[in-house]
Each structure stands twice: as C-alpha cells, then as structure tokens.
MIZA-312510 format. One line per field, with one value per residue (C-alpha): x, y, z; residue number from 1; residue in three letters. Coordinates in steps of 0.02 Angstrom, whole numbers, plus 32768, in hexadecimal, padded with zeros to 4 digits. Layout:
REM MIZA-312510
x = [X, ...]
y = [Y, ...]
z = [Z, ...]
koldren = [NUM, ...]
balum = [ALA, ...]
This chain:
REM MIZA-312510
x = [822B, 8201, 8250, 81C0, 811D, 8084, 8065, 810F, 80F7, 8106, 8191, 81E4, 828B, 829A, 830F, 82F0, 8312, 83B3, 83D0, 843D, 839E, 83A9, 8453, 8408, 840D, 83AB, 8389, 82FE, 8260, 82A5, 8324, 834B, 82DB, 82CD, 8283, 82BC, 8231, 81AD, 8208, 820A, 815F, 8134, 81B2, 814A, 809C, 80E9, 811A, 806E, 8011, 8088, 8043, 7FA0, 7F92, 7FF8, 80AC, 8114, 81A3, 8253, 8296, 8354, 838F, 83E8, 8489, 84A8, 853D, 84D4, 8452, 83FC, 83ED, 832D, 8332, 8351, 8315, 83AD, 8421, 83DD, 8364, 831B, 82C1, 8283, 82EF, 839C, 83DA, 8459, 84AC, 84D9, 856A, 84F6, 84F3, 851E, 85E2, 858C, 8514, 857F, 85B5, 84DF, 84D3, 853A, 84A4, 8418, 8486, 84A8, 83E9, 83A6, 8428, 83FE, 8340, 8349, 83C4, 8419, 83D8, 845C, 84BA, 850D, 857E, 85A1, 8661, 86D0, 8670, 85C4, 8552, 8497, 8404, 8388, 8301, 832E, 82C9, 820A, 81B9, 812B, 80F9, 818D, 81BA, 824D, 826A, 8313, 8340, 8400, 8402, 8486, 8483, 8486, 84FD, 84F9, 857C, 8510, 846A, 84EB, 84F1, 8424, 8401, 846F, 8407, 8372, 83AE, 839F, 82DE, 82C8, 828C, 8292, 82E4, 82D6, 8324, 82DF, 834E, 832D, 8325, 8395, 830A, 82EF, 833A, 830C, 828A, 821B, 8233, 81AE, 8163, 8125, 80C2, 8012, 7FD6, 802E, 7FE4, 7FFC, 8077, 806A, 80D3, 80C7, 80CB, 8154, 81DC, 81D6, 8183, 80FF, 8182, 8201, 81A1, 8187, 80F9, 8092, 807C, 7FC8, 7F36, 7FCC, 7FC2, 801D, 7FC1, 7FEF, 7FE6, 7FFB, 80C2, 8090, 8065, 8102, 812E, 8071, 80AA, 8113, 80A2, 809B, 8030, 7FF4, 7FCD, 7F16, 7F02, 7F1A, 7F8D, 7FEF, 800B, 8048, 7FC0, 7FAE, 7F8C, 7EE8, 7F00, 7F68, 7EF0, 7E3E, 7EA1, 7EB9, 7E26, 7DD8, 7E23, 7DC2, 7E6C, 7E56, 7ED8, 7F3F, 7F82, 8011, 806C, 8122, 8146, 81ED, 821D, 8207, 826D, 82E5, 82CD, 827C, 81E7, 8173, 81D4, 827E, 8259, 823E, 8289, 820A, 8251]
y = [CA20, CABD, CAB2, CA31, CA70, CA12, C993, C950, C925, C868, C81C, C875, C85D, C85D, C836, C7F8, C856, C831, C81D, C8AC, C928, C995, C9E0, CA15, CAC6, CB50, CC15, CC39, CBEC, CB77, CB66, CAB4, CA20, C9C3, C91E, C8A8, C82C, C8BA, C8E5, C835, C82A, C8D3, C8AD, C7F9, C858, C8C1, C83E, C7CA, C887, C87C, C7B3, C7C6, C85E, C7F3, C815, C76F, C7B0, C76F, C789, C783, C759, C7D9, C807, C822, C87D, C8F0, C94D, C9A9, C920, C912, C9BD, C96E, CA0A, CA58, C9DF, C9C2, CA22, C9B8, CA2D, C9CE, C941, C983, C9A2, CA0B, C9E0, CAAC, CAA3, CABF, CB72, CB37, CAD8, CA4D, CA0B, C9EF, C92C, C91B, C919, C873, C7EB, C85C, C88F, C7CA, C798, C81E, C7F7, C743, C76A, C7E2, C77D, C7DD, C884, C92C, C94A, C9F6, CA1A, CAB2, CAD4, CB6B, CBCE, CBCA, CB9E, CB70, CB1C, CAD1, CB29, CBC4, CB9F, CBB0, CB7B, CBD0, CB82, CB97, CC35, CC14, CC84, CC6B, CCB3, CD19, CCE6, CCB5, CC08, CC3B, CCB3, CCFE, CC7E, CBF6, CC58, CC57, CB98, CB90, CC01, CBA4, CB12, CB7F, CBC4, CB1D, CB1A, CBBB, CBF0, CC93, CC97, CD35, CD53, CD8C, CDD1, CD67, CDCB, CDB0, CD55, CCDA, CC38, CC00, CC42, CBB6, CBD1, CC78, CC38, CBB6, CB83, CB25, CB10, CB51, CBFF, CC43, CC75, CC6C, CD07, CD47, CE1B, CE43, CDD8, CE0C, CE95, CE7B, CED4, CE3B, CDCF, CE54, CE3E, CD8E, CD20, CD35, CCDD, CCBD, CD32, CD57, CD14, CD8C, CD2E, CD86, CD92, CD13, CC8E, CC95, CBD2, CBB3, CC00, CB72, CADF, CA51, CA4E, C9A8, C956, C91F, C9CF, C9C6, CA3C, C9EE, CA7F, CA8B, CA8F, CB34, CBBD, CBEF, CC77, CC01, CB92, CBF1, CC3B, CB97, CB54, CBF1, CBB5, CB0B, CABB, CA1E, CA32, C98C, C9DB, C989, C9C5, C9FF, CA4C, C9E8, CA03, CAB5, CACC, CAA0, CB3A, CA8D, CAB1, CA41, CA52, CA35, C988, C93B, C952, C925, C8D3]
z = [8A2F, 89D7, 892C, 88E8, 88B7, 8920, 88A6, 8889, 895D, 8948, 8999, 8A2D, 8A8C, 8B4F, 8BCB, 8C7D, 8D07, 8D68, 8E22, 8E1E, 8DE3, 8E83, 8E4E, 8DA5, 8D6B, 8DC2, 8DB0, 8D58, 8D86, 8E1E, 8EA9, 8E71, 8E8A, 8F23, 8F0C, 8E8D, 8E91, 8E74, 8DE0, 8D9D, 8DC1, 8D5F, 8CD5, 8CBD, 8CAC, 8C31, 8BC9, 8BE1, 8BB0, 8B0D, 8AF3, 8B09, 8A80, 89E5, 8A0D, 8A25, 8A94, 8AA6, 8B59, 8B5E, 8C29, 8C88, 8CA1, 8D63, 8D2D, 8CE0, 8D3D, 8CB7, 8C36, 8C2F, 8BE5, 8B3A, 8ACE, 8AE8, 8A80, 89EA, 8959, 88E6, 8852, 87C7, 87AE, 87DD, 887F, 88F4, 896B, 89C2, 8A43, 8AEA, 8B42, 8BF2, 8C13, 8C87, 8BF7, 8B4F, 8B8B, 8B81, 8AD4, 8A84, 8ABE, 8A77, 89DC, 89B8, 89E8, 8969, 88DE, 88EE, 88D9, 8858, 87D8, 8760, 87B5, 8798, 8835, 8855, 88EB, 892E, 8946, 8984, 8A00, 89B6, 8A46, 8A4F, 8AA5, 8A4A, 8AC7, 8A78, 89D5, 89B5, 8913, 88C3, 8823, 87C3, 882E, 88B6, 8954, 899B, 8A46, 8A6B, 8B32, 8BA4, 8B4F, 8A8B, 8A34, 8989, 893D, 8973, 8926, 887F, 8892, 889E, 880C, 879E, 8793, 87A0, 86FB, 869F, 86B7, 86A1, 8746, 878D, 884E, 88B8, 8958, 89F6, 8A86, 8B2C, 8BC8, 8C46, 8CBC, 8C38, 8C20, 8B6D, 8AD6, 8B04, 8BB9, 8B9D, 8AF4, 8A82, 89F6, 8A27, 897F, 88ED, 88EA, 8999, 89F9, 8AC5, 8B28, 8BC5, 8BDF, 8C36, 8BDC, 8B13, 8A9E, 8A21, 89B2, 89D9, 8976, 88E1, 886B, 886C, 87D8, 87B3, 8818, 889D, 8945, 89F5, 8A93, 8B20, 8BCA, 8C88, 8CC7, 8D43, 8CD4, 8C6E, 8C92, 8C46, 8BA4, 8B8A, 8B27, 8AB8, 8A2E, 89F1, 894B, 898F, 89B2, 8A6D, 8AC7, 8B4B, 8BE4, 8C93, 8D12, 8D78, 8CEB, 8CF1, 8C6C, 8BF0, 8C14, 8BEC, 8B4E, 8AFB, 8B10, 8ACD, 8A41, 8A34, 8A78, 8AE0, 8B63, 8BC4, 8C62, 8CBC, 8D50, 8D40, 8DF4, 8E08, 8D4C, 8D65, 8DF4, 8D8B, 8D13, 8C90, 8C3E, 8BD3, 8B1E, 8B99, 8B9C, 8AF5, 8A30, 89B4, 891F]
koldren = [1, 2, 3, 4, 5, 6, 7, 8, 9, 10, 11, 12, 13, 14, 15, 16, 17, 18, 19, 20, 21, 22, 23, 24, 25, 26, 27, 28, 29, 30, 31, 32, 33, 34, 35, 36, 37, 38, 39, 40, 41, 42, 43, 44, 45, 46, 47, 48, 49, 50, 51, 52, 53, 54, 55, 56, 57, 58, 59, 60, 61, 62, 63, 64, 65, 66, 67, 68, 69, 70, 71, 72, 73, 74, 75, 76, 77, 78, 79, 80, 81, 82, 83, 84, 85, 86, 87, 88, 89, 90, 91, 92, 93, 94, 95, 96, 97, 98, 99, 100, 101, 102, 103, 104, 105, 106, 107, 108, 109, 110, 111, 112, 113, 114, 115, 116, 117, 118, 119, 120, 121, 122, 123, 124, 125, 126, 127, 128, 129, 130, 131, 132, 133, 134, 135, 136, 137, 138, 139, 140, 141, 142, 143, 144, 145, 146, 147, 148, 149, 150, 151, 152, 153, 154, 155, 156, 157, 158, 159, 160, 161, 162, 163, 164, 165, 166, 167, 168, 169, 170, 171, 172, 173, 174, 175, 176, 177, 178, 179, 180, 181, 182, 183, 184, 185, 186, 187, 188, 189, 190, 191, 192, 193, 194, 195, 196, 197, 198, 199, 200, 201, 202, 203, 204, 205, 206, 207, 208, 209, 210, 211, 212, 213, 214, 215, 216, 217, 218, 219, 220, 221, 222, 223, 224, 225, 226, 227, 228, 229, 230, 231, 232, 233, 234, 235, 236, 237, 238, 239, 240, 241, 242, 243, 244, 245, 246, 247, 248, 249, 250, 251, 252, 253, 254, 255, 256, 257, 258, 259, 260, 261, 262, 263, 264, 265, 266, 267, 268, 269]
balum = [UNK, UNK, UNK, UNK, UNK, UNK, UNK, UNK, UNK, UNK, UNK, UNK, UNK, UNK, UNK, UNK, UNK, UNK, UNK, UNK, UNK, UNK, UNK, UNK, UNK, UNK, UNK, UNK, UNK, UNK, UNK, UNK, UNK, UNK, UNK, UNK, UNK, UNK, UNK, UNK, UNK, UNK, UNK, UNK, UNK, UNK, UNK, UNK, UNK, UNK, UNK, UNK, UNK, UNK, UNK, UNK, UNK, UNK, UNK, UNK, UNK, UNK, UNK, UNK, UNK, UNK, UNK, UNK, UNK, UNK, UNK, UNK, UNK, UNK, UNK, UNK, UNK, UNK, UNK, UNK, UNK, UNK, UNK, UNK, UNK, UNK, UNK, UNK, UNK, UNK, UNK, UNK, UNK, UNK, UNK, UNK, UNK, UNK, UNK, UNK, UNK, UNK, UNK, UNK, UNK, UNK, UNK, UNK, UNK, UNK, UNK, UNK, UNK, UNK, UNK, UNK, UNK, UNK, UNK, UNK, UNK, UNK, UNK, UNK, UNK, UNK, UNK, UNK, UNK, UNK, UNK, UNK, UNK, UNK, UNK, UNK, UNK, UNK, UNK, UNK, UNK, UNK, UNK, UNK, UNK, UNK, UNK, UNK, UNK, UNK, UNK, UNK, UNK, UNK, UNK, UNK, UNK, UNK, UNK, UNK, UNK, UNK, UNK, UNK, UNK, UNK, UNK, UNK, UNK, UNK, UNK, UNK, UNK, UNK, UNK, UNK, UNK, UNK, UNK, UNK, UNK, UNK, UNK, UNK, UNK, UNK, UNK, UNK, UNK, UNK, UNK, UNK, UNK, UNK, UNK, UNK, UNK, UNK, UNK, UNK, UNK, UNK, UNK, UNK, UNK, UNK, UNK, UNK, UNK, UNK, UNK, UNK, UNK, UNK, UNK, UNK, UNK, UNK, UNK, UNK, UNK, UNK, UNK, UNK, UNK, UNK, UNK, UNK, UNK, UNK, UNK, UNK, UNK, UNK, UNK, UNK, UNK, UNK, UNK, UNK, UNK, UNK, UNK, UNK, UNK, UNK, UNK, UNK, UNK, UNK, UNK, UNK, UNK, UNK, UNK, UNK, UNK, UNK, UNK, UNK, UNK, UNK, UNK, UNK, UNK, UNK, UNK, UNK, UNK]
C-alpha cells in the first residue's frame, strides 16, 4: 500500500488468488488473464520477494466468488495507526472488503476505524504517500465525497493531501506512480503534468519515465532499502539503481493482465 512511509513496511496483507481469476477486471493494461496457475505462481514469488527483505506477510485465501480479491490495496488505508475502510469504486468489489477489514482490526487492536457512507467512493490505489505529503487520484473509481472522507483523517495529523486528476486511460494513482523511497516520485510522460504534483517538499523530486514503461512506475520501496519492481523496464530499472537502489524484480505478466500492479497486492500495516 501507498499510505505508509517505507519504513513503517513490516507486516503486509495478501490474499490468494482464486480459481475464478480469469473473470477479473480488465481495460487498462490487460484483456483479462488467462492462466490461473501462472498467476498463483507469480502471486507466490511476490510474496517470498516480500519474506526474504523483512516483511512477515499474512495471506488471507481467496474468495472464488470474487475475482479481484488479491487486489487488496483497494479496501483498506491504514495511515499511522487509524484506518479507513472507503466504499470501493467498482459495484463487483465492495463484498471484498469484510475478511481484510476483520483481519486488520484484529491485528491492529484498538486501531480508529472510519467508514465511508452515502455515496462517497474510493480505492485505496488512488493514494500515494510522500513523507507526510499525500497524492490522492479523482478517477473513475474515487469521487470528491470520498477525497472528503480521506482528508478528514488526514486533518488529524496534520498532513497536507493534494489531488491529482487521473486520465481517463488510467486505472488508479498508483497504477502510473509510486513512491520508491520517500523522496521520489516515479511517473510516466504521457499520463500527468509536472504541475499535477505542484511544488516538492525540499530534497524530494519527480522521476519522469518513457509512456511505455508506465506499469514500471509502479514500485515498492523497502525498509532494507531495496525496491521491489516488475521485470521488463529497462528505463525504471537503470533510474533506480542510479540511485544506489538495490532492485528485487519479480514477474507480474498474469497480475497485469488484470490491470494489478505491484502495490495492488498487499496493505502494509
């Protein structure tokens, strides 16, 4: 998830991927996946990348009723101890979220919960952290009452949220951006303005990548320092390492078709 800053990345939630996969969701980046057992087989090597870099991860099992339930981001933003539960963008997905909402609530005892209600909607891959600096995206999945919701608990830290108009071939903020480290920012041209972001915190910049490598721009930063990233981006790739960032590449072909990227599968907590 993007709402944590890379050191809080200790524990992570997953779910497995159910037999029903190849009916999931598909527009953006995909015409649906096709083979279930490549997915599960993709989806595992995500989660032993996650391991073997200090996160101890909690895999919930799939729904088969539910085709996109590995995509856990979307139900749930934890931000510094309290959490939100939005009301998901997309009709198919809202029965998702009561496992993951009663696994995190169990975990993090006594934690704030806040639902969204009316016809606030959001997905939690809308939101990209920065420091203390949030980026929410308007798309086809988040509205302006459900932004309302998010900066409302923003407001009791203090943070500052801004709000960046998704294009319409876009899924998701993070599905064209995220946070590697807690100073940069990956985005591909073609997608967003440097103007979209407005002005930087200090020491903290915008790393332009090619149109073609927009799926690349979505990573994981790590507390060891490592960057977990899709394989096939040579320029995302080169960039980050430029950058004295050790990168753990793990192949997400079937996750992708999909329109699931890296952050899609996990909430940090």
């Amino acid at each position: 998830m993007a709402s944590v800053r890379v050191d809080q990345k200790r524990k992570a939630l997953v779910r497995r991927v159910p037999e029903s996969f190849t009916n999931a969701l598909a527009y953006y980046f995909g015409s649906g996946p096709t083979d279930v057992e490549v997915a599960r087989a993709q989806h595992q090597a995500y989660i032993a990348a996650l391991e073997a870099n200090g996160v101890q991860v909690h895999a919930l099992e799939a729904d088969d009723r539910h085709p996109d339930c590995i995509f856990v981001e979307d139900q749930a933003v934890v931000i510094d101890g309290k959490m939100l539960l939005p009301h998901p963008g997309h009709p198919s997905r809202v029965a998702e979220q009561p496992p993951i909402a009663e696994f995190l609530m169990s975990e993090l005892e006594g934690v704030q919960t806040c639902r969204m209600g009316g016809e606030a909607r959001m997905d939690g891959g809308d939101i990209i952290r920065l420091g203390d600096l949030f980026f929410v995206g308007r798309s086809s999945r988040t509205n302006d009452l459900g932004i309302a919701s998010l900066r409302s608990l923003l407001e009791d830290f203090g943070h500052e949220l801004r709000v960046i108009d998704i294009p319409s071939h876009a899924l998701h903020l993070t599905s064209i951006s995220s946070t590697p480290t807690d100073s940069t920012i990956l985005v591909p041209e073609g997608y967003l303005s440097p103007e979209a972001f407005g002005e930087l915190p200090s020491g903290c910049e915008l790393l332009w990548m090619p149109e073609e490598e927009a799926y690349g721009c979505n990573t994981i930063g790590l507390p060891n320092g490592k960057v977990l990233v899709a394989k096939g981006y040579p320029t995302v790739h080169a960039t980050l390492r430029a950058r004295g960032l050790e990168l753990v590449e793990v192949e997400m072909s079937e996750i992708r078709a999909a329109d699931g990227s890296l952050t899609c599968c996990s909430i940090f907590y």
